[in-house]
N, C-alpha and C positions, 0 to 999 in steps of 0.2 A: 088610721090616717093613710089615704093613698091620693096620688097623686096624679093627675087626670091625665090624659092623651094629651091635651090641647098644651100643655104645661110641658110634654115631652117636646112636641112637635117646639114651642115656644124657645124652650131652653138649647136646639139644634140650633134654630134659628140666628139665637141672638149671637154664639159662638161665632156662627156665619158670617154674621154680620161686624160683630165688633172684636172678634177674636178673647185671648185670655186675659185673665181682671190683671193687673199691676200686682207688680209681686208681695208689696207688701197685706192686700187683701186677697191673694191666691190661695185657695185650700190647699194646694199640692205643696203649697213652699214652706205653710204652717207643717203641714205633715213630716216635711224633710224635716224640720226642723224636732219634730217629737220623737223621729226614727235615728237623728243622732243623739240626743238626751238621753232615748234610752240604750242606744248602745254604750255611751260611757259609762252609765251606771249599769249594766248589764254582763256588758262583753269582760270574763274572766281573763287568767290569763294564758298564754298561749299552748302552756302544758298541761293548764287544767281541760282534760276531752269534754270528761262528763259535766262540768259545772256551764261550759258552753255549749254543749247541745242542750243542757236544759234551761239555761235562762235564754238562749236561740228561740228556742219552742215557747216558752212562753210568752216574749215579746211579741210572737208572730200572732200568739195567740189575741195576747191583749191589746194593742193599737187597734187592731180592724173592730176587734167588739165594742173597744173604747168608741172609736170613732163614730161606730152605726148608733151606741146607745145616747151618746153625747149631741149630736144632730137630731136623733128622733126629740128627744126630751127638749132639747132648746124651739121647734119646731113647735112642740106642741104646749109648752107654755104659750106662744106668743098667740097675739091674736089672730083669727082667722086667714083673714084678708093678708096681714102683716105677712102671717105664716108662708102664704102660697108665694110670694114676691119674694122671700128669704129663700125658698126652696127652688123658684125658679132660678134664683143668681146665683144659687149652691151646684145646682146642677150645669148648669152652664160653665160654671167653672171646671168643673170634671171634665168636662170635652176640651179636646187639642187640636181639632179638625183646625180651625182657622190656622191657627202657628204652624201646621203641622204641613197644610198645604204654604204658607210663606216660604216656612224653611228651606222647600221644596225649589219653589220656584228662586229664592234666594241664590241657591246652589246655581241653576241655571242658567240666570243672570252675570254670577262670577265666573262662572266657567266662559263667559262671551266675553270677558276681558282677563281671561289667559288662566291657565291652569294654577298658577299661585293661589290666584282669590278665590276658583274654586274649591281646592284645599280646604281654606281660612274658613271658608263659609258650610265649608260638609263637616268641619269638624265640630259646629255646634249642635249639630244633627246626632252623630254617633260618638261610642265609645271609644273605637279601634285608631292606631293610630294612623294620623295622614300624612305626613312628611313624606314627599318622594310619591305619592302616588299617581301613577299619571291621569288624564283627561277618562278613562274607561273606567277605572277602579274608581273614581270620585262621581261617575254618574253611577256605577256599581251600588257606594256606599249610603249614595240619598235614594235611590228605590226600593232597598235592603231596610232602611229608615222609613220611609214611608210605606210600604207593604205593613212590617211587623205593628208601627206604631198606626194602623189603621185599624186593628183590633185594639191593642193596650188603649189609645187614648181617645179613641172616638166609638166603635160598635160595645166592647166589652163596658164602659161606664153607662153608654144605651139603655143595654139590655139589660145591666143591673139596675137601673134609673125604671124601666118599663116592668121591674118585678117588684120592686121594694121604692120607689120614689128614692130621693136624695141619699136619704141615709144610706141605705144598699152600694149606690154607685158609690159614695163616698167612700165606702168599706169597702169597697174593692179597689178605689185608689191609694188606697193606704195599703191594699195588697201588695200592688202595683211598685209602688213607690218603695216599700220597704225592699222589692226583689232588685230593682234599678240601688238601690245603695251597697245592700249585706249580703244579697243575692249570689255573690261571685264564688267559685271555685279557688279562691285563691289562700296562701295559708290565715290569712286575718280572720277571713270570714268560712273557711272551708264547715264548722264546725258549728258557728254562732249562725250564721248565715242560711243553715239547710234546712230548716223549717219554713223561713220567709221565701224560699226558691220553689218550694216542693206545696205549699200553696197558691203563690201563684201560676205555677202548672195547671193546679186542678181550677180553681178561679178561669183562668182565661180558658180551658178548654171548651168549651161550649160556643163562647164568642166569636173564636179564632176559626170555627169550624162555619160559622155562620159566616164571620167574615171573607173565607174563603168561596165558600157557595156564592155569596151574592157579588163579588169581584167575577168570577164566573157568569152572572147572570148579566150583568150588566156592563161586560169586557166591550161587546160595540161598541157605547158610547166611546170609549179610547181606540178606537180603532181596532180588537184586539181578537178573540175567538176564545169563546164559551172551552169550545173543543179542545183547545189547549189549554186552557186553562184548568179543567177539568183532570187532561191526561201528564200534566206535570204533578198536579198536588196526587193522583193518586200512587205515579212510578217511583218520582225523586224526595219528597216531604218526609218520608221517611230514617231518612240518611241523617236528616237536622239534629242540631244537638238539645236543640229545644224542639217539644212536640206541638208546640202552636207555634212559633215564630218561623220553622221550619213549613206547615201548612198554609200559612201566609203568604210568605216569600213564595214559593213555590206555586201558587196558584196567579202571584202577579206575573210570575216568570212567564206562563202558560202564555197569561191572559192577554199580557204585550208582545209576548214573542219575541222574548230574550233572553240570554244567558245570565244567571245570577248565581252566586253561591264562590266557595273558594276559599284564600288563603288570605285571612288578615292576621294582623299583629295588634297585642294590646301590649303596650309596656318593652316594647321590642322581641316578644315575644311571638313565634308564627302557631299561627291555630288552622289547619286545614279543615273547611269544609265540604259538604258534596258539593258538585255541579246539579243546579236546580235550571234543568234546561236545555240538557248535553244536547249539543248539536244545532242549537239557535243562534244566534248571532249574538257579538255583544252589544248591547245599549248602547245609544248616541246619547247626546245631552236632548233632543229634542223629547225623548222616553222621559223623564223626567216630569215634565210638564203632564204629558200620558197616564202616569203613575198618579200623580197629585189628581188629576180629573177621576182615573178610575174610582180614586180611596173614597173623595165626594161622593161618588155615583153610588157604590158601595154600601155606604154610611147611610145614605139616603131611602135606600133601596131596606134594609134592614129595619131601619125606623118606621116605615110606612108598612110592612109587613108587621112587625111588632106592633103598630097600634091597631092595627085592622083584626087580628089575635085578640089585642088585648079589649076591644069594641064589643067582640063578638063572647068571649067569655064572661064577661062585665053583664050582656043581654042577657045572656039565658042566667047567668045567675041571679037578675031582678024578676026571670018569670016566676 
C-alpha cells in the first residue's frame, strides 16, 4: 500500500486550508489519551529503577508499532476509494502547520494589546513558565515554539507520510507525542520516560536536519539570509540540550537574524540554555509573523523536494 504524491501534496493542503480536525476526531488527542492508559498501567513505582526502565521501553516500543500496524490494517481492510480519503484525513491530521502558524500569529496579536495577553497567549504555545516575562522573552518563547515545532509537527510527520504513507507519520506522532508527555527529565518520568525521549531523538533526526536546510534555503522569503542561517546552526546548535530542537532553533535564529536561546523556567525552576545567535539582536514582535512565514516556506519547500525524489524513484523503479 503506498500512498501517492498527489495525496501528499493534498493532505498539506487541506491542513492549510482548514487547519487541525476537532479534538474529539484528532489522532494526536486519541494518542494522548493511549500514552496516558498506558502510563498508569505501566509506570511502576518510584523506587522501583529497573521495573521502570523496562516497562518505559516497552511502551515506547509498543504504542508506535501499535499505531503503524493498527492504521495499516484498518486501511487496508476498507475499500479502495474509501481507503485513500481515510488516509488522506489521517494524514492531514498529523500536520500542525495551520495551528502552529495561528498560535504564532495569535501571540502577536496579544502582544499589540499589551504584554499580559501576550503571556496568556504564548503560554498555550509552550511548556516553560510565562508569568513575569516581558514583551522580548514572549516573542523569544513563540519563535523557540515555532522553529522547534516546524520539524516535530509539520516537516518530520511529511517526511514520514512521503516514506510510509499514513501509518509511518502516524507512528512517529505517537513518537512525538509520547516524548511531549513522559519525555521529561524529571523524577516521575526520569526513568519510565527514557526510552520515549531517546526515540524521539533518533525519529526527528533526519527531519530536523532537513528542516534546518530548507529554513536556510528559503530565509528570503522572510526577509532573512541563507548565510546566517547556515553559520548559526553550524557554531551554536550544538550547545542545545536537545540535538534537533537545538538545530532548529538555531538555524531560524540564523535565518531571521536574532538572538534566541537562554534561561527559562519550568515549575519555577531556571534551566540555562546557550545563546543561539550571540551578538544579533533580540526579536521584536514583528519577527514572529517572519518566523511563522519562514516555517510555511520551509515545510513547503521540503514537501515539493520530497515528492520530486519520491517521482523520480517511483520512475526508474517502473523501468
Amino acid at each position: 500500500m503506498g500512498f501517492h504524491g498527489a495525496g501528499i501534496a493534498a493532505a498539506f493542503t487541506l491542513d492549510l486550508l482548514l487547519g487541525e480536525p476537532p479534538e474529539r476526531w484528532h489522532p494526536v488527542c486519541w494518542m494522548g489519551r493511549a500514552v496516558d492508559l498506558s502510563e498508569r498501567l505501566a509506570l511502576g513505582p518510584d523506587g522501583d529503577r529497573g521495573r521502570q526502565r523496562l516497562t518505559g521501553t516497552v511502551t515506547a516500543v509498543v504504542l508506535p508499532v501499535g499505531t503503524w500496524w493498527l492504521t495499516r490494517t484498518a486501511l487496508r481492510w476498507l475499500p479502495r476509494r474509501l481507503s485513500g480519503m481515510v488516509e488522506l484525513a489521517l494524514l492531514a491530521g498529523a500536520l500542525a502547520g495551520r495551528s502552529l502558524y495561528d498560535g504564532a500569529r495569535s501571540v502577536e496579536d496579544g502582544l499589540a494589546r499589551g504584554t499580559d495577553e501576550g503571556r496568556r497567549r504564548v503560554g498555550d504555545m509552550v511548556g516553560r513558565d510565562t508569568e513575569g516575562l516581558g514583551e522580548a522573552d514572549v516573542v523569544r518563547a513563540a519563535i523557540e515554539s515555532v522553529a522547534e515545532n516546524a520539524n516535530d509537527g509539520v516537516v518530520a510527520p511529511l517526511f514520514y507520510g512521503l516514506v510510509g504513507g499514513a501509518p509511518l507519520a502516524l507512528a512517529y506522532k505517537m513518537v512525538n507525542t509520547m516524548d511531549s508527555m513522559i519525555g521529561y527529565r524529571s523524577r516521575r518520568y526520569h526513568r519510565f520516560g527514557w526510552a520515549a525521549a531517546r526515540l524521539d531523538d533518533a525519529a526527528g533526526f533526519i527531519p530536523a536536519r532537513l528542516t534546518a536546510a530548507a529554513a536556510a534555503a528559503v530565509s528570503p522569503v522572510a526577509g532573512g539570509s541563507a548565510r546566517g542561517a547556515l553559520t548559526v546552526w553550524r557554531r551554536d546548535a550544538a550547545g542545545h540540550a536537545s540535538p534537533n530542537a537545538g538545530v532548529c532553533e538555531a538555524a531560524f535564529a540564523g535565518a531571521l537574524g536574532v538572538r534566541l536561546g537562554g534561561e527559562n523556567f519550568y515549575a519555577g525552576v531556571g534551566k540555562q540554555g546557550p545563546a543561539l545567535g550571540e551578538g544579533l539582536p533580540v526579536p521584536e514582535r514583528d519577527d514572529i509573523g517572519r518566523a511563522a512565514l519562514l516555517m510555511y516556506a520551509a515545510a513547503a519547500l521540503t514537501a515539493a523536494v520530497g515528492l520530486l525524489v519520491r517521482s523520480i524513484a517511483t520512475g526508474k523503479g517502473e523501468r
